[in-house]
C-alpha beads as a LAMMPS data file, in Angstrom:
LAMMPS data file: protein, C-alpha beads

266 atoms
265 bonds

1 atom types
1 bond types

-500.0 500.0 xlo xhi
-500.0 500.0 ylo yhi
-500.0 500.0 zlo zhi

Masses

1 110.0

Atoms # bond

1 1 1 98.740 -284.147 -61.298
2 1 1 101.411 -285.705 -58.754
3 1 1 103.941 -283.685 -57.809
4 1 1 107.649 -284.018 -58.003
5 1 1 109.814 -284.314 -54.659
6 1 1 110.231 -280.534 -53.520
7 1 1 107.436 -279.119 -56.032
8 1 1 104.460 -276.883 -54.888
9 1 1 101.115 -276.400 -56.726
10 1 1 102.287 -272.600 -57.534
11 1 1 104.480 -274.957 -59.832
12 1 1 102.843 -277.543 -62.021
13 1 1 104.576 -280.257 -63.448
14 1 1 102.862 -279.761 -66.579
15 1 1 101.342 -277.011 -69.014
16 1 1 97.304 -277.238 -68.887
17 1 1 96.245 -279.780 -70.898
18 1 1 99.377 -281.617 -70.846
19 1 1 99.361 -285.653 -69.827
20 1 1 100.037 -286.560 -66.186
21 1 1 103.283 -286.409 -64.950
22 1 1 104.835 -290.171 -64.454
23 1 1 105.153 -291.531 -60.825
24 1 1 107.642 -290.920 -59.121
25 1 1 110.605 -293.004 -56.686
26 1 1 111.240 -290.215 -54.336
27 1 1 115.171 -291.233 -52.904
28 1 1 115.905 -291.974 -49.608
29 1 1 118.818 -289.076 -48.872
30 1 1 119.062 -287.088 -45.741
31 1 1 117.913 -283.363 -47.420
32 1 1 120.914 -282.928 -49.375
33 1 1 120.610 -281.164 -52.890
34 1 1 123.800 -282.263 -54.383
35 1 1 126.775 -279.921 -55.547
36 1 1 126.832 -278.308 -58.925
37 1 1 129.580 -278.107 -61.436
38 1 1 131.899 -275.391 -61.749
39 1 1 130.626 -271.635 -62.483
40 1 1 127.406 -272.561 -61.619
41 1 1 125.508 -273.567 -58.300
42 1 1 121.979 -275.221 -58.037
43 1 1 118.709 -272.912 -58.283
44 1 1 118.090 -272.048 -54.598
45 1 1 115.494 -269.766 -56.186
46 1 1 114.745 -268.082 -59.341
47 1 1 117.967 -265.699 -59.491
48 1 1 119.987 -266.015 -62.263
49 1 1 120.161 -267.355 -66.194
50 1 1 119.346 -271.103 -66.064
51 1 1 122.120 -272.622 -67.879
52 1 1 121.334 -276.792 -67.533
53 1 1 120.398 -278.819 -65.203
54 1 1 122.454 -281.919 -63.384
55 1 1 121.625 -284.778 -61.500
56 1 1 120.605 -284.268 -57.818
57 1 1 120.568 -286.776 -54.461
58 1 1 118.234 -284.434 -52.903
59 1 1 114.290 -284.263 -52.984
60 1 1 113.858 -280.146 -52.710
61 1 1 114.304 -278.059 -55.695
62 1 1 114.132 -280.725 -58.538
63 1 1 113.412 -279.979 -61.881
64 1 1 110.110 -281.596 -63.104
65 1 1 110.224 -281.359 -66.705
66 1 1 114.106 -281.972 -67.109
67 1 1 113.514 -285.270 -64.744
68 1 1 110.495 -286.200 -67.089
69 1 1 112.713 -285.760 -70.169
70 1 1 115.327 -287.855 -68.408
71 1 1 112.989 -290.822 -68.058
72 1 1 111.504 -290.292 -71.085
73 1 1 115.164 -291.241 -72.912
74 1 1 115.774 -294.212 -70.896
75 1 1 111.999 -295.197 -72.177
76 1 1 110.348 -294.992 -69.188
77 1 1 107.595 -293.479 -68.141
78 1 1 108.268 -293.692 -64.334
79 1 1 110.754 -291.250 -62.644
80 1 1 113.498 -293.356 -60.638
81 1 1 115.738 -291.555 -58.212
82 1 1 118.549 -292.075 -61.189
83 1 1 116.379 -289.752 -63.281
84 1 1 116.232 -286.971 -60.836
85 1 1 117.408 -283.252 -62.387
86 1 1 117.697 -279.917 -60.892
87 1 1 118.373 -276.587 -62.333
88 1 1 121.645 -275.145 -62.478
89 1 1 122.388 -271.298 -62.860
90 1 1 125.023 -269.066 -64.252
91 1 1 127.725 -268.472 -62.269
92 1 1 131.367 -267.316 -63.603
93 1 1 134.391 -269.206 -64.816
94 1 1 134.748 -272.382 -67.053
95 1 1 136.207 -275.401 -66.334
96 1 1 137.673 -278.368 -68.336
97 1 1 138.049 -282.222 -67.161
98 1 1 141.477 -283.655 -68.883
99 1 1 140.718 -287.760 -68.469
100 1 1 144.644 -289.239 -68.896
101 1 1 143.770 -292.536 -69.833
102 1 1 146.239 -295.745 -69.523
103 1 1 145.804 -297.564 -72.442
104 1 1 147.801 -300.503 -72.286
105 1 1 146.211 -303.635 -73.936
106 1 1 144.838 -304.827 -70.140
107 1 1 143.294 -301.779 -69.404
108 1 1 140.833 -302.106 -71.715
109 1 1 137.713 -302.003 -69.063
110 1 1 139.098 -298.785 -67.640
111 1 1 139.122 -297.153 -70.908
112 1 1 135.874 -298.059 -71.801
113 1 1 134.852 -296.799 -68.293
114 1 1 136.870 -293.483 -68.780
115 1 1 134.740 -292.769 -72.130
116 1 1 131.006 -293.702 -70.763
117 1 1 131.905 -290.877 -67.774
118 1 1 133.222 -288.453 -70.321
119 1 1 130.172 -289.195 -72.568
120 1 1 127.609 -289.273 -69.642
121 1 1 129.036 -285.696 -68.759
122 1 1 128.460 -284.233 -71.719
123 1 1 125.135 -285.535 -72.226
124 1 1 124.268 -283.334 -68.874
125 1 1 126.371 -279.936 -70.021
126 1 1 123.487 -277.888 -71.346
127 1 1 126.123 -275.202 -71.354
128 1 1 129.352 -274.542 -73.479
129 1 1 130.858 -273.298 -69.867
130 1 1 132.678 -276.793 -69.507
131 1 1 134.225 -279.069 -71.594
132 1 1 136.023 -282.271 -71.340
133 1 1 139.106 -283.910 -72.979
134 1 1 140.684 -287.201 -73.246
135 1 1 144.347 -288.049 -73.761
136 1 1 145.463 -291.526 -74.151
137 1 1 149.199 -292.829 -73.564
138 1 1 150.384 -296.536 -74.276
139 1 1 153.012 -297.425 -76.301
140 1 1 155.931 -294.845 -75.789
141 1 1 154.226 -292.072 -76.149
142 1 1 150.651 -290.338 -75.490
143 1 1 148.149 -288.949 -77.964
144 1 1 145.174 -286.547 -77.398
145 1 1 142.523 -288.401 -78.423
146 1 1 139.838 -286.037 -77.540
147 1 1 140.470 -282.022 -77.852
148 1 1 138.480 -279.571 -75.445
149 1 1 135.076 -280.131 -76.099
150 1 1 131.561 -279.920 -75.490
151 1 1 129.770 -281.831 -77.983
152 1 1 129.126 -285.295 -77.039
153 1 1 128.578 -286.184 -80.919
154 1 1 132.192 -285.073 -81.371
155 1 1 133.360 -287.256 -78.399
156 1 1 131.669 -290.193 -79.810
157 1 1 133.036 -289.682 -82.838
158 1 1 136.653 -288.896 -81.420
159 1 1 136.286 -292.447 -78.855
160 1 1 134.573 -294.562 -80.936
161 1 1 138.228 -296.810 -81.776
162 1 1 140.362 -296.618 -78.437
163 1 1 144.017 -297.503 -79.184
164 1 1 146.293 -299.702 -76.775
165 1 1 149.889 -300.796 -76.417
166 1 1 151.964 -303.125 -74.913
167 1 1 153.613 -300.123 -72.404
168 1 1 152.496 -297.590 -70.052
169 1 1 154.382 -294.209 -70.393
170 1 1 152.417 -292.546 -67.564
171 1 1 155.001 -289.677 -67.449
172 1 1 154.319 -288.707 -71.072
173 1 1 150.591 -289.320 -70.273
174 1 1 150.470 -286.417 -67.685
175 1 1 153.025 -283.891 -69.364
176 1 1 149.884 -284.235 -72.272
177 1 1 148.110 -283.329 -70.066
178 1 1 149.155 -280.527 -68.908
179 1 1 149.447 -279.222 -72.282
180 1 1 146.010 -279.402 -72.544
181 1 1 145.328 -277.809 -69.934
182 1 1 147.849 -275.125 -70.181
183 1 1 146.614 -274.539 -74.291
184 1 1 142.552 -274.754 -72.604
185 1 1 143.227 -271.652 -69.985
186 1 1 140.638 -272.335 -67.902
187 1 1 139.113 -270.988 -64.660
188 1 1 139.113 -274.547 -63.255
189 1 1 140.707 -277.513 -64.376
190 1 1 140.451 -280.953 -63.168
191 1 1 142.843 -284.490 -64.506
192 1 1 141.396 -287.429 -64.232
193 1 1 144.310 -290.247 -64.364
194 1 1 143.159 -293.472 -64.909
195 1 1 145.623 -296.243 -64.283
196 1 1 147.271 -299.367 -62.704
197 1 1 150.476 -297.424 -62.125
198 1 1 152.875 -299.760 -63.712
199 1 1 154.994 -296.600 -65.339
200 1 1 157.516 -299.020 -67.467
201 1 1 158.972 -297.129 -70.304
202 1 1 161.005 -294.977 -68.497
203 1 1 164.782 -295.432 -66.891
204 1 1 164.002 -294.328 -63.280
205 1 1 159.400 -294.760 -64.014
206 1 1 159.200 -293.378 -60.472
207 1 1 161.477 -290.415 -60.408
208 1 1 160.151 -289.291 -64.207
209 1 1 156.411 -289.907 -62.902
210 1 1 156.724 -287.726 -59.849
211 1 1 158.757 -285.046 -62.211
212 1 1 155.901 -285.191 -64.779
213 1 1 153.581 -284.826 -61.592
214 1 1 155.116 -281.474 -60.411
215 1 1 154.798 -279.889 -63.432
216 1 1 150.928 -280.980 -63.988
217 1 1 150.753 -279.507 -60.254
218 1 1 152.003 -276.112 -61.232
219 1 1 148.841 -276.083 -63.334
220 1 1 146.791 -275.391 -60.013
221 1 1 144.643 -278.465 -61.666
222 1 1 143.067 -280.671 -59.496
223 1 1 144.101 -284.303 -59.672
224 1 1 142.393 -287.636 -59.234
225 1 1 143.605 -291.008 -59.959
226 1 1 141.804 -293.760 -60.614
227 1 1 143.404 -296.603 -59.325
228 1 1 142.485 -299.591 -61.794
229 1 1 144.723 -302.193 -60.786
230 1 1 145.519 -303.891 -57.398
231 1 1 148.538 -302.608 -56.541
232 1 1 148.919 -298.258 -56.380
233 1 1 152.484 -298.509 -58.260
234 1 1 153.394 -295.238 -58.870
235 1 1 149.675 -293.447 -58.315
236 1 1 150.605 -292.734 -54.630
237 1 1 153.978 -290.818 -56.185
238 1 1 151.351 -288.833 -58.342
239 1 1 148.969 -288.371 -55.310
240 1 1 151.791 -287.247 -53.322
241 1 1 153.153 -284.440 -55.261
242 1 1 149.754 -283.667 -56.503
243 1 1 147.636 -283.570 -53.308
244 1 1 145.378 -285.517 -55.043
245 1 1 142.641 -287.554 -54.666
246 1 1 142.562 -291.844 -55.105
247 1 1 139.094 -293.589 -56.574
248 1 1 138.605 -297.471 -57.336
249 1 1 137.852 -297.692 -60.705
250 1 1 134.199 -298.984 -59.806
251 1 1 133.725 -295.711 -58.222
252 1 1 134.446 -293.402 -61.373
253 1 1 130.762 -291.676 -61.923
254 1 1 129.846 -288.537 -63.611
255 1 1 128.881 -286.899 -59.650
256 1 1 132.227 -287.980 -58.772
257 1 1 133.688 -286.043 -60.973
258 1 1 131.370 -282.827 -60.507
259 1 1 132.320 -283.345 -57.150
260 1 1 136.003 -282.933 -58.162
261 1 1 135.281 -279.307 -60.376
262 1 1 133.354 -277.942 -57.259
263 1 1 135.951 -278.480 -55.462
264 1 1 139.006 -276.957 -58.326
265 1 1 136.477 -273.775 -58.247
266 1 1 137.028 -273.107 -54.287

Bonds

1 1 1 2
2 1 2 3
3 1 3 4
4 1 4 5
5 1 5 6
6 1 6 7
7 1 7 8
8 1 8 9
9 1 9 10
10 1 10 11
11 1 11 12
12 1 12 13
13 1 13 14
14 1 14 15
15 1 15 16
16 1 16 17
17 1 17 18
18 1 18 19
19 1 19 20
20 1 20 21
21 1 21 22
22 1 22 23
23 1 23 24
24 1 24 25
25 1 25 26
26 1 26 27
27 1 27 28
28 1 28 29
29 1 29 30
30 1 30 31
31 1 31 32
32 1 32 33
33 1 33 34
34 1 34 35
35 1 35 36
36 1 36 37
37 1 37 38
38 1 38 39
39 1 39 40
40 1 40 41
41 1 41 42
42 1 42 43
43 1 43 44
44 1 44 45
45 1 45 46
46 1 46 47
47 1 47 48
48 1 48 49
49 1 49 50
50 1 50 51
51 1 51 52
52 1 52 53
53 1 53 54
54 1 54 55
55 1 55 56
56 1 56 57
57 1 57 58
58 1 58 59
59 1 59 60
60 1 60 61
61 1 61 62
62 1 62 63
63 1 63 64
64 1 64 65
65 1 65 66
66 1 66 67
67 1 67 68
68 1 68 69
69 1 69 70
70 1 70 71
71 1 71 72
72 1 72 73
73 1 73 74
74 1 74 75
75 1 75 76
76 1 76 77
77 1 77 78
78 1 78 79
79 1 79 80
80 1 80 81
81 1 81 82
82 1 82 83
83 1 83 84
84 1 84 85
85 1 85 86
86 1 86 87
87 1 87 88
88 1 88 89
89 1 89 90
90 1 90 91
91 1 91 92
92 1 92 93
93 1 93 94
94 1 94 95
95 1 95 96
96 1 96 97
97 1 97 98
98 1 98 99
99 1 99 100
100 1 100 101
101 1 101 102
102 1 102 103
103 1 103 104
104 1 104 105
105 1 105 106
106 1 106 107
107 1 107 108
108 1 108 109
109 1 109 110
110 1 110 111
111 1 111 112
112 1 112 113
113 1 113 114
114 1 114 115
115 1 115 116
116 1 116 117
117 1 117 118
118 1 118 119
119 1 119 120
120 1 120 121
121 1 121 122
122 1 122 123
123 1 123 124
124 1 124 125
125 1 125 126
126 1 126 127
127 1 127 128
128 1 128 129
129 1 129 130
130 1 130 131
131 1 131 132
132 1 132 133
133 1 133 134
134 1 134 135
135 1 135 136
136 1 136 137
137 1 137 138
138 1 138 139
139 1 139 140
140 1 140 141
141 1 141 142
142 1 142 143
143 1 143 144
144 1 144 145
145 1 145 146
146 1 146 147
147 1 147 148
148 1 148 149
149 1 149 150
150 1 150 151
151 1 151 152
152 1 152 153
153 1 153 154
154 1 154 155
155 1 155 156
156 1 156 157
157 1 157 158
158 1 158 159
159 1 159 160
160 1 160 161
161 1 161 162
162 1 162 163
163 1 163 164
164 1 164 165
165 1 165 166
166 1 166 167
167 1 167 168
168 1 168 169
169 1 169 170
170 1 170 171
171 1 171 172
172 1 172 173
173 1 173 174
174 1 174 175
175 1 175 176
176 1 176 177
177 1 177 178
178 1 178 179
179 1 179 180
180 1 180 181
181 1 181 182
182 1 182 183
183 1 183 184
184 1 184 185
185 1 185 186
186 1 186 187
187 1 187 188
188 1 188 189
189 1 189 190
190 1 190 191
191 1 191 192
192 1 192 193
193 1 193 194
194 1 194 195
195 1 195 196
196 1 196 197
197 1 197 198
198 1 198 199
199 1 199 200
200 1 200 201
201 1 201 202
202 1 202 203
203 1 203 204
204 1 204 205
205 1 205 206
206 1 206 207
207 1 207 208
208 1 208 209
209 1 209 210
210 1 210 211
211 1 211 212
212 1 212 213
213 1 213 214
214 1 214 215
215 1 215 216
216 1 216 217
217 1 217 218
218 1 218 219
219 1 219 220
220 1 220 221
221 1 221 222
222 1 222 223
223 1 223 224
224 1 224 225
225 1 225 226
226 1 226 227
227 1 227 228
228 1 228 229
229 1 229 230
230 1 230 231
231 1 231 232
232 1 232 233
233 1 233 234
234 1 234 235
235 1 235 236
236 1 236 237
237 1 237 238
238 1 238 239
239 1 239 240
240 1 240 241
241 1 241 242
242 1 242 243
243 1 243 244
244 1 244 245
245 1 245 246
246 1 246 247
247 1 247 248
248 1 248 249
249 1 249 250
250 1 250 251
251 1 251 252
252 1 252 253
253 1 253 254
254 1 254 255
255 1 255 256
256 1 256 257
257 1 257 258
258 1 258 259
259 1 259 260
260 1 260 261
261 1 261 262
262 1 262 263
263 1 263 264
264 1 264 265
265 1 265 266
């Protein structure tokens, strides 16, 4: 039987009698195993309750049968580097992702982007440690589309029509937000804002953006924006009062935002 990047014989891929594992397209990465999501760290050994597992970038403690499964649902029976799983184990503390979601009639392709990341993390919480909501603001107002959850039939359900509007009240967008967050309670929290920042509903869009700002940053949450149209607009007001973090829309991924979590839990 082959074995899987970072797998001994002690550890077969397979129970006896079980069909070869599929081959395997070890990733080129410099010995790296990835960072895990919040409350939990990757299996450095066998201590502790495995919980899920995640994706990893590394090649040393991978998680045969979980990468196996992985392929297996994409309907292949070779393991790409995309397919690559390690375990994850207990640790303390929840967290919850709030994605604040411009939904203004042109940013269409950002929400659709916003809902395949919240889905795709979901899909990899084999835990109900973390959960993820959406809230959506166009029009005047903003909506919570998606409550705390951790049930990615539920999110489907919850995102399958995505509304839009002809405005963009980003202020109202984060003080949703922070409700969520503040009604959640969690250990960590992390706000994904996804927008052009063109706030235009407002009197003064800047000074009621960076107000709504400071109060999402009394949350302790950790904020990224995700800068969807060519011009920052108001995002750099939000990043500024925030501390937070800018990402191109093409670079909104599920790691990305694991990455962010790891980082709310420090």
């Amino acid at each position: 039987v082959p074995l899987v990047p970072g797998q001994s014989r002690a550890e077969p891929a397979e129970k006896p009698g079980a069909a070869a594992a599929p081959d395997i397209d070890a990733p080129e990465t410099d010995g790296g195993t990835g960072s895990g999501r919040a409350g939990v760290a990757p299996a450095a050994g066998n201590r502790g309750t495995r919980v899920r597992t995640e994706r990893t970038d590394g090649t040393s403690g991978i998680d045969a049968a979980a990468s196996v499964r992985t392929a297996a649902k994409r309907g292949s029976s070779r393991i790409e580097h995309r397919d690559l799983r390690q375990s994850v184990r207990s640790g303390d503390g929840e967290a919850l992702v709030v994605f604040a979601v411009d939904a203004s009639a042109s940013m269409r392709p950002a929400m659709r982007a916003a809902k395949g990341v919240t889905l795709e993390l979901l899909e990899d919480a084999y835990t109900e440690r973390d959960s993820v909501a959406v809230v959506a603001f166009a029009g005047e107002d903003a909506e919570v589309l998606l409550p705390p959850t951790d049930s990615v039939t539920l999110a489907a359900r919850h995102l399958k029509e995505l509304p839009t509007g002809d405005r963009t009240p980003l202020p109202a967008g984060l003080r949703t937000a922070r409700e969520v967050v503040d009604a959640a309670d969690p250990e960590a929290a992390v706000v994904v804002v996804v927008s052009d920042g063109r706030a235009n509903t407002a009197e003064s869009p800047t000074a009621d953006t960076r107000e709504a700002a400071q109060s999402l940053a009394e949350t302790g949450a950790r904020v990224v924006c995700v800068d969807a149209g060519e011009k920052r607009g108001v995002l750099g007001d939000i990043l500024a009062v925030t501390d937070g973090e800018r990402v191109p829309l093409d670079a909104l991924t599920p790691e990305r935002v694991e990455r962010a979590v790891s980082d709310a839990r420090r």
